[in-house]
C-alpha positions as CSV (number, residue, x, y, z in Angstrom):
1,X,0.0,0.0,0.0
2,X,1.6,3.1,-1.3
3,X,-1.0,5.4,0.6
4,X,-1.2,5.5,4.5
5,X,-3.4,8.6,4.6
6,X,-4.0,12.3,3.8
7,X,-3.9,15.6,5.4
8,X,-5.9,18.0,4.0
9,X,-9.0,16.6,5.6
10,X,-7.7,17.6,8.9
11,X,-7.0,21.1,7.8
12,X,-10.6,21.2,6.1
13,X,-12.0,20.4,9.4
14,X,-10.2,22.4,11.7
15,X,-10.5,25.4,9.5
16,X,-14.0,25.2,9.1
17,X,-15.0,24.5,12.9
18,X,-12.8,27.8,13.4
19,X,-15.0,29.7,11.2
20,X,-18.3,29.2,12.4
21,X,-20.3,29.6,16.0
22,X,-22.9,28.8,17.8
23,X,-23.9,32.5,19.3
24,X,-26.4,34.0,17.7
25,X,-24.1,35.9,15.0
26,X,-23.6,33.0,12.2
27,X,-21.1,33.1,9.6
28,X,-22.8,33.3,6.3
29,X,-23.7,30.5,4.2
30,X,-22.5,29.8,0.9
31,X,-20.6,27.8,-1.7
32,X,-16.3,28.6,-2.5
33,X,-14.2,26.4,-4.5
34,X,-10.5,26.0,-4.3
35,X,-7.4,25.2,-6.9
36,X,-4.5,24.9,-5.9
37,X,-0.9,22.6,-6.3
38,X,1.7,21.2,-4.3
39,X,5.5,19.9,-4.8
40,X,5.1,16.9,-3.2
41,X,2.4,15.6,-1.7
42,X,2.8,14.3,1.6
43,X,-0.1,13.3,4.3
44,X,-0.1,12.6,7.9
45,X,3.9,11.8,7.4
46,X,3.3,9.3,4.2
47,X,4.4,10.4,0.4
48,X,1.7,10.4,-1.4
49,X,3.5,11.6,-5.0
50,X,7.3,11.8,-5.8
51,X,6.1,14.7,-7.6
52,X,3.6,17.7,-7.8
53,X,0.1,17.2,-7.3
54,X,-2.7,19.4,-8.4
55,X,-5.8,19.6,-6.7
56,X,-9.3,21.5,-6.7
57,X,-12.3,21.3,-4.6
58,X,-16.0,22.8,-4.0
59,X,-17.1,23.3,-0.5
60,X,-20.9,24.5,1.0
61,X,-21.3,25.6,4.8
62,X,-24.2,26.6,6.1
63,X,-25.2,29.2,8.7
64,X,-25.8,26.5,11.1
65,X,-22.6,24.9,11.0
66,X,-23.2,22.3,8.8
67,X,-20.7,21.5,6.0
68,X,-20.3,19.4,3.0
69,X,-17.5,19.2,0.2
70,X,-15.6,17.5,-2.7
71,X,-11.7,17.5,-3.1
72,X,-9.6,15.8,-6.4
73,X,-5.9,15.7,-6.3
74,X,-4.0,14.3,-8.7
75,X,-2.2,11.0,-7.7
76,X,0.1,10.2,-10.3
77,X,-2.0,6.6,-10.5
78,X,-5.2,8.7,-11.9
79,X,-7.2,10.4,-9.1
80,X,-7.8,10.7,-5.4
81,X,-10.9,12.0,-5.0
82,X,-12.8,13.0,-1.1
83,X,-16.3,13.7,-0.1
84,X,-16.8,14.8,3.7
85,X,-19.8,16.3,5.6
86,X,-20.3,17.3,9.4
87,X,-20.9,20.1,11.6
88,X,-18.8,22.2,13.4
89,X,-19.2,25.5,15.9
90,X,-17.8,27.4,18.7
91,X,-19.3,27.5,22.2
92,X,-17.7,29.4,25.2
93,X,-14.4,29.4,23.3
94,X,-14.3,25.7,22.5
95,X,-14.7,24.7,18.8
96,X,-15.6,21.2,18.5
97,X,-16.2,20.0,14.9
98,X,-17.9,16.3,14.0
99,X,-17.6,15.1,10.4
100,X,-17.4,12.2,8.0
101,X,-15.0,11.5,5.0
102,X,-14.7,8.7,2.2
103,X,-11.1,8.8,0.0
104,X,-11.4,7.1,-3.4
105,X,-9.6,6.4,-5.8
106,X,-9.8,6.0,-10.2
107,X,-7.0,3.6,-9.7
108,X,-7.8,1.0,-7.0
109,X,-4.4,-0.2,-7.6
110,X,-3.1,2.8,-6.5
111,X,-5.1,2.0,-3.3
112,X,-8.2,1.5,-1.6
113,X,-11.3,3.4,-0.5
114,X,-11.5,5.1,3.1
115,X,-14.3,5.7,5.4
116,X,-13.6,8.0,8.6
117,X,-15.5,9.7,11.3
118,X,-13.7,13.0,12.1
119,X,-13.8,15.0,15.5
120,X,-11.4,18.0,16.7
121,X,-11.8,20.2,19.3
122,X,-9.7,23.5,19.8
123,X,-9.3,26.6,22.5
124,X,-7.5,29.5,21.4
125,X,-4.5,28.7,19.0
126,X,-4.6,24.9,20.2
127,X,-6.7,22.0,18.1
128,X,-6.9,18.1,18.6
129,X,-8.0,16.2,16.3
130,X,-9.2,12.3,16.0
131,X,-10.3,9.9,13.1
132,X,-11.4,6.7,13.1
133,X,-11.6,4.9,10.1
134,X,-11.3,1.2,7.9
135,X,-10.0,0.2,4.6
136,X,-8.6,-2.6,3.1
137,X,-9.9,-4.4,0.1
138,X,-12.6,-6.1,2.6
139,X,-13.2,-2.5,4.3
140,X,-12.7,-4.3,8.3
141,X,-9.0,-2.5,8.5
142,X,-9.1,0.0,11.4
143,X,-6.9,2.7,11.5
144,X,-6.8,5.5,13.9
145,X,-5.0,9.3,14.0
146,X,-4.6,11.6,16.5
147,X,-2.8,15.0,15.9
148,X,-2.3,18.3,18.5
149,X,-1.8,21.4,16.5
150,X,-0.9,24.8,17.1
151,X,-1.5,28.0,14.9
152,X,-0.2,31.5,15.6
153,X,-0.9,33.7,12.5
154,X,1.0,32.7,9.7
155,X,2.8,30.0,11.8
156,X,1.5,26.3,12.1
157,X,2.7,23.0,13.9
158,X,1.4,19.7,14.5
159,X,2.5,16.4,15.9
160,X,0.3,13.5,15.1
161,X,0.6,9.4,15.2
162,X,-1.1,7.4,12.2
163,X,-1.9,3.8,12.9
164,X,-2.7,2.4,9.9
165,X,-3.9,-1.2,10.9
166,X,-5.4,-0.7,15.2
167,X,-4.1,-4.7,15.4
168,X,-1.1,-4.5,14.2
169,X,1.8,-3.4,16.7
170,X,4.7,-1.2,15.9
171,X,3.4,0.1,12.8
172,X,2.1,3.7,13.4
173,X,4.2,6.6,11.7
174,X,4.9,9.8,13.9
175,X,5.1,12.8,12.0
176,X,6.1,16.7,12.4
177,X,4.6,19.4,10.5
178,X,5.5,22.7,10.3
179,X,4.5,24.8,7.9
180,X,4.3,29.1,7.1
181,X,1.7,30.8,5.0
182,X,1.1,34.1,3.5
183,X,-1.2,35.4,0.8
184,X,0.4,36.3,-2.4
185,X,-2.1,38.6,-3.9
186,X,-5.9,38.8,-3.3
187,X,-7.0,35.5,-2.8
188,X,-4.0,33.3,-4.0
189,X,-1.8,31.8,-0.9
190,X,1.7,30.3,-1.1
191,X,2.6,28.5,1.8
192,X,5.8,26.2,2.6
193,X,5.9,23.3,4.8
194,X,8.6,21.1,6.8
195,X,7.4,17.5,6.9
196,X,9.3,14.7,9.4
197,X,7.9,11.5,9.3
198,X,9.0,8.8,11.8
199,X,7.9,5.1,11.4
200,X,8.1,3.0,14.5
201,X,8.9,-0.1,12.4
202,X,12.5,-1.0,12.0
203,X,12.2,-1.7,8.1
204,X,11.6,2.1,7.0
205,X,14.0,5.2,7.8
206,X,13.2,8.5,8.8
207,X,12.1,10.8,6.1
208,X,11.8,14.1,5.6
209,X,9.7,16.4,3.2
210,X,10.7,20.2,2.2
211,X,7.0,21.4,0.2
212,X,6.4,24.3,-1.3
213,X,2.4,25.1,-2.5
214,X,-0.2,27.6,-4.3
215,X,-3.7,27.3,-3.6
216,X,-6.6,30.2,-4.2
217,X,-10.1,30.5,-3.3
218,X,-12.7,32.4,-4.9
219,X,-16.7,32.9,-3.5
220,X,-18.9,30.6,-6.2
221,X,-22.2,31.9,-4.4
């Protein structure tokens, strides 16, 4: 399996539960869409692409909280491609955020489908995040992540621990993200990010990832 996981599901999440509350002043509903590319894409400490990866996605949220979206990135093997709903808000300064996402794929060689439940919860510039999810060609392979993150402006960080199989031991990957952003021009971000990923088997090394990305946004309705 080439694929352990992804990361932009995470940063979906958290950024919408961060957006949204549940006082009686709502963010406003509507639909935006996103393009954007990377130089290597890397998630939750696992290579994804030896290469760049494009990507675009369409994404509704509601006054209430409630979300639902579509991401495609380009895999190198055809397509990944990500739907994920939920609801997220903000109460006495806690965000918490409850979602759902399946990963599929064009190319099922490449790898197989993904079902998660997503939850996060965050107080000032501090999130945790946890998913719980199966895959496997039979769908009964559990696999957990857990990530802490912190945000200061254009600053981010986050340690997490991906187990990809919940019954197999010594086989989760620790990884290190660290990453800067800043916008560009109106609407188009470039960001760079520092990626160390650190197996607990004793078959793979170490790696580490320097990445380099685009992305814009633009209102759709």
């Amino acid at each position: 399996m080439k694929k352990t996981f992804q990361l932009k599901s995470l940063v979906a999440s958290l950024a919408i539960a961060s957006s949204v509350t549940l006082a009686p002043v709502a963010v406003q509903a509507g639909v935006t869409a996103n393009v954007g590319m990377v130089s290597n894409y890397v998630f939750r400490g696992v290579e994804q692409t030896e290469s760049s990866s494009a990507s675009a996605g369409v994404d509704y949220e509601a006054d209430s909280g409630l979300y639902i979206g579509t991401w495609v990135a380009d895999v190198e093997n055809g397509l990944e491609y990500d739907v994920y709903a939920g609801w997220s808000g903000n109460f006495s300064g806690i965000t918490l955020g409850l979602g759902g996402t399946y990963y599929g794929y064009t190319d099922t060689a490449f790898d197989q489908p993904y079902q998660e439940v997503n939850l996060s919860a965050g107080f000032s510039s501090f999130s945790i995040a946890y998913d719980k999810g199966t895959t496997g060609s039979d769908g009964k392979t559990d696999y957990t992540n857990m990530a802490l993150s912190y945000e200061k402006d254009a600053f981010s960080a986050t340690y997490g621990v991906y187990d990809p199989n919940s019954d197999t031991k010594k086989d989760a990957v620790n990884y290190l993200d660290l990453g800067f952003s800043t916008e560009l021009s109106a609407g188009l971000d470039g960001s760079v990010n520092y990626v160390y990923s650190m197996p607990e088997d004793s078959v793979n090394d170490p790696s580490a990832y320097l990445i380099l990305g685009f992305s814009k946004s633009f209102d759709v309705m």
